[in-house]
C-alpha positions in Angstrom: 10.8 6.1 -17.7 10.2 7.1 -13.9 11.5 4.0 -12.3 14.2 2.8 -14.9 16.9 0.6 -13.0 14.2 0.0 -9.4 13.4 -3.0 -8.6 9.9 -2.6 -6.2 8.0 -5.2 -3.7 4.4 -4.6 -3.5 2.4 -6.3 -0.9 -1.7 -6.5 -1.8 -0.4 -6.5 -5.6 -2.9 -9.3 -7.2 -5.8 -6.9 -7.2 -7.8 -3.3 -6.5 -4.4 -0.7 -6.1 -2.0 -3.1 -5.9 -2.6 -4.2 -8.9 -2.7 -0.9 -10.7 0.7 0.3 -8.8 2.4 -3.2 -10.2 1.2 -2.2 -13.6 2.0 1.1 -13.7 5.4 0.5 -11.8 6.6 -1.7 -14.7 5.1 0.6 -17.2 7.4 3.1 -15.9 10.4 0.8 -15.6 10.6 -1.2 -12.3 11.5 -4.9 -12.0 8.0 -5.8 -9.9 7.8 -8.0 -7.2 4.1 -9.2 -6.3 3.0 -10.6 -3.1 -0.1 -11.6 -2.0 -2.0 -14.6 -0.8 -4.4 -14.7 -3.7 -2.2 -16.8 -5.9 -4.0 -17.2 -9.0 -4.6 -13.4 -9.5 -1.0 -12.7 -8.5 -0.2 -14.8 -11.3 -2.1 -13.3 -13.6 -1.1 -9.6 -12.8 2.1 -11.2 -12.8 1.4 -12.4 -17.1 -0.2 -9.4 -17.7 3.0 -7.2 -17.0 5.2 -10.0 -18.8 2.9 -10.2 -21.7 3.4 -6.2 -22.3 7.2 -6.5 -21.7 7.5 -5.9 -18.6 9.7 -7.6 -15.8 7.6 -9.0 -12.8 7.5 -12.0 -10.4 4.8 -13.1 -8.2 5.6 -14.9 -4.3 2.9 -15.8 -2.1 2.9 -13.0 1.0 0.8 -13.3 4.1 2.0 -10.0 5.3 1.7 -11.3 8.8 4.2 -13.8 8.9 8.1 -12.5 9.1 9.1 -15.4 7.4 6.6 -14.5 4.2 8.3 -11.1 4.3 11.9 -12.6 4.4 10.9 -14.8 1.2 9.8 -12.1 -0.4 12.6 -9.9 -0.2 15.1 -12.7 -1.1 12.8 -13.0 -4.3 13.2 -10.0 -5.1 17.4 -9.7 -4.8 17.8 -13.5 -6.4 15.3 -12.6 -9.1 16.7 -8.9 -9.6 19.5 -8.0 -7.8 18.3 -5.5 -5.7 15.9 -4.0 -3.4 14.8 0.0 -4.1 11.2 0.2 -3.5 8.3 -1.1 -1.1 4.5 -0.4 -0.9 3.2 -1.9 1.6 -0.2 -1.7 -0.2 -2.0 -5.1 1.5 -5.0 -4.0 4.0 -8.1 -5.1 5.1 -11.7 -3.0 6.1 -14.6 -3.4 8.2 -17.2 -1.6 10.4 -18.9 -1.7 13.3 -19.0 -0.1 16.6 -16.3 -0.1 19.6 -19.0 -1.9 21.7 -20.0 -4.7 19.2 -15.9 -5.1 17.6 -14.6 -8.7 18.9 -11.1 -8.7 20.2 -11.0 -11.3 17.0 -11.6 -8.9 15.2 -9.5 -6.0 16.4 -6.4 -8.4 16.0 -7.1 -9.7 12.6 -7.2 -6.2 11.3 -4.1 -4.5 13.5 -2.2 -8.1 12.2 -2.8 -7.3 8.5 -3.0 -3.6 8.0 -0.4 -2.3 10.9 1.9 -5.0 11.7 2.5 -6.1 8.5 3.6 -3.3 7.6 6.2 -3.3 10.7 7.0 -6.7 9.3 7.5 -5.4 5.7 9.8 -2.5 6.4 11.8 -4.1 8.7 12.7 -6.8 6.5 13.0 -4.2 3.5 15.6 -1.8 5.2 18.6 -4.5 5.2 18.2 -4.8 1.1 17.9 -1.1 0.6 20.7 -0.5 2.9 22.5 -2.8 0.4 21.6 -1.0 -2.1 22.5 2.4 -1.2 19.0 3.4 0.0 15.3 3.0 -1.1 12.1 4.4 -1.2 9.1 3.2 1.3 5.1 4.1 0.5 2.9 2.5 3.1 -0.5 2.5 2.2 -2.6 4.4 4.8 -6.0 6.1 4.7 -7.8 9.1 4.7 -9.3 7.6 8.0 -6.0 7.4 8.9 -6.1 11.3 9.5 -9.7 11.6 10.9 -12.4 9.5 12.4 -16.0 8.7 11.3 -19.2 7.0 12.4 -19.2 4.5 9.6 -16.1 2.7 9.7 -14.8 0.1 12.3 -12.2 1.4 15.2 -9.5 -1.1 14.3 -9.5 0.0 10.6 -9.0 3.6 11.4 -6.9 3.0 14.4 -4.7 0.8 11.9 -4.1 3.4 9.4 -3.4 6.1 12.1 -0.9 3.6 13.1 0.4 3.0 9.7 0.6 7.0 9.5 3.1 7.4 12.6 5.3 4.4 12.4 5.7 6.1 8.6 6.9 8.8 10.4 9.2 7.3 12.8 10.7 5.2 9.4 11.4 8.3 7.7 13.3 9.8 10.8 15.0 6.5 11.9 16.5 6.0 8.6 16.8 9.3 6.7 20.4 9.3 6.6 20.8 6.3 5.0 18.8 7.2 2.1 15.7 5.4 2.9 12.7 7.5 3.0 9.0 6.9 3.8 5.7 8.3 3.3 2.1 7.7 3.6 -0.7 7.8 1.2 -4.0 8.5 2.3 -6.6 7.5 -0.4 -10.6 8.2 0.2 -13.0 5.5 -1.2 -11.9 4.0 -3.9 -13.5 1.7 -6.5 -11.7 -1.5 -5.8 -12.7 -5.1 -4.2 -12.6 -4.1 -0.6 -15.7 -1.0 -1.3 -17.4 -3.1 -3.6 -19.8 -4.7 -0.4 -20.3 -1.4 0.4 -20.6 0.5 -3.0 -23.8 -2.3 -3.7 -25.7 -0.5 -1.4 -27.1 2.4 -2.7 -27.6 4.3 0.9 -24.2 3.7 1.9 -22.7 4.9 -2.0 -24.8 8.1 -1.4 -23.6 8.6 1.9 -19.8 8.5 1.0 -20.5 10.6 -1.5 -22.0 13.2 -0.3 -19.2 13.1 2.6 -16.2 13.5 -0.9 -16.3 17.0 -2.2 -15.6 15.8 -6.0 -18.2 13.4 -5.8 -17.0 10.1 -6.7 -15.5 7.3 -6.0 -11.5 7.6 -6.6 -9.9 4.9 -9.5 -6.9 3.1 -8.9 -4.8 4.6 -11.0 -5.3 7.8 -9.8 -3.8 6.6 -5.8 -1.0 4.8 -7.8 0.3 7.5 -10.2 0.6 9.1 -6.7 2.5 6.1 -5.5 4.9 6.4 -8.4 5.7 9.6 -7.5 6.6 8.9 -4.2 8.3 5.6 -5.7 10.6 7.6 -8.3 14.0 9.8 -7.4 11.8 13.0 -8.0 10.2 12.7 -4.3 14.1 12.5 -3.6 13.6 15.3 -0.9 10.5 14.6 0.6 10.2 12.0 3.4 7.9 11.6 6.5 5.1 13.3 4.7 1.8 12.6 3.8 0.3 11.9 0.5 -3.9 12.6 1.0 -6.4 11.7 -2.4 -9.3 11.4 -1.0 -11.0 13.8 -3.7 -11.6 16.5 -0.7 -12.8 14.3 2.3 -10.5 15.6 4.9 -10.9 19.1 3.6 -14.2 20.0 5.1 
């Protein structure tokens, strides 16, 4: 198994891709830690994994609180010893134009999607330290890469900021065996699209903006994940992981 021995924190793990990297995580071995502020779905992701075997333990995580984050990491070494892997997976959307986005707005989403992941890898580097070095995937965007006139301005500049501070991880804290890396999925069919993939205009418009044609799957951005999770990405750090079937291609 891929992650035999890890024990991984996922933040955003009750539902859409957190869900499917917990489940696939403990497929492949890993001790799972789920956080998320939807309790009764992070419990049940949390029964699913235990019912087929797996180890797995869910904590309540608003990613914007520090003290959330330090919970959640002592979970994870009472509950399993250790600390080797973190997705910082939890992340909200939106739209709109610069002229009409509130300052409410533009918070709310640089809170959730960019400083919680600050939040989350700072209080993840002291355990991994501990534990002779780790493995950090933070959960960016293809809009993370390049703009587009259907998507909010705090969304993509929160996943172009999630993109560089991945970058100044990886550098910061190479040679203590922590690496990072971003992964920069395209639509994908999960909770957070579903508002949008309703509406048939918009679902043709995204679309015909993917050169594949679809919608991605979960599964396919956390088999990606894993990868990055596992000791064969053992050499690769500061990089950027893009399925976004072709977006940023054209």
């Amino acid at each position: 198994m891929r992650l035999a021995g890890k024990v991984a924190l996922i933040s955003g793990g009750a539902r859409g891709m957190g869900a499917a990297e917990a489940r696939l995580f403990a497929r492949e071995g890993a001790r799972v830690v789920i956080g998320d502020i939807l309790v009764a779905e992070g419990h049940a992701v949390e029964a699913d994994i235990k019912a087929k075997g797996g180890e797995a333990a869910f904590v309540r995580l608003d990613v914007t609180s520090e003290a959330d984050w330090q919970a959640a990491v002592g979970l994870a070494a009472s509950r399993f010893a250790a600390l080797n892997v973190l997705v910082n997976n939890a992340g909200i959307g939106g739209w709109g134009r610069i002229e009409d986005t509130t300052v409410e707005d533009w918070t709310r989403t640089m809170d959730i999607n960019a400083k919680g992941v600050f939040l989350g890898t700072k209080a993840a580097i002291p355990a991994m330290r501990r534990a002779g070095g780790g493995s950090i995937i933070n959960i960016s965007s293809q809009l993370g890469l390049v703009g587009t006139d259907n998507s909010s301005p705090q969304y993509q500049a929160s996943k172009g900021a999630v993109r560089l501070l991945t970058k100044a991880t990886a550098i910061q804290y190479a040679r203590e065996g922590i690496r990072a890396n971003s992964v920069h999925p395209g639509p994908i069919v999960t909770p957070m699209t579903e508002r949008r993939r309703a509406d048939p205009a918009v679902r043709q418009l995204m679309i015909s903006r993917i050169p594949l044609g679809r919608y991605g799957e979960p599964d396919e951005v956390a088999y990606g994940v894993l990868y990055l999770a596992s000791d064969e990405a053992a050499y690769v750090t500061g990089s950027e992981l893009v399925i976004d079937g072709g977006w940023t291609a054209q």
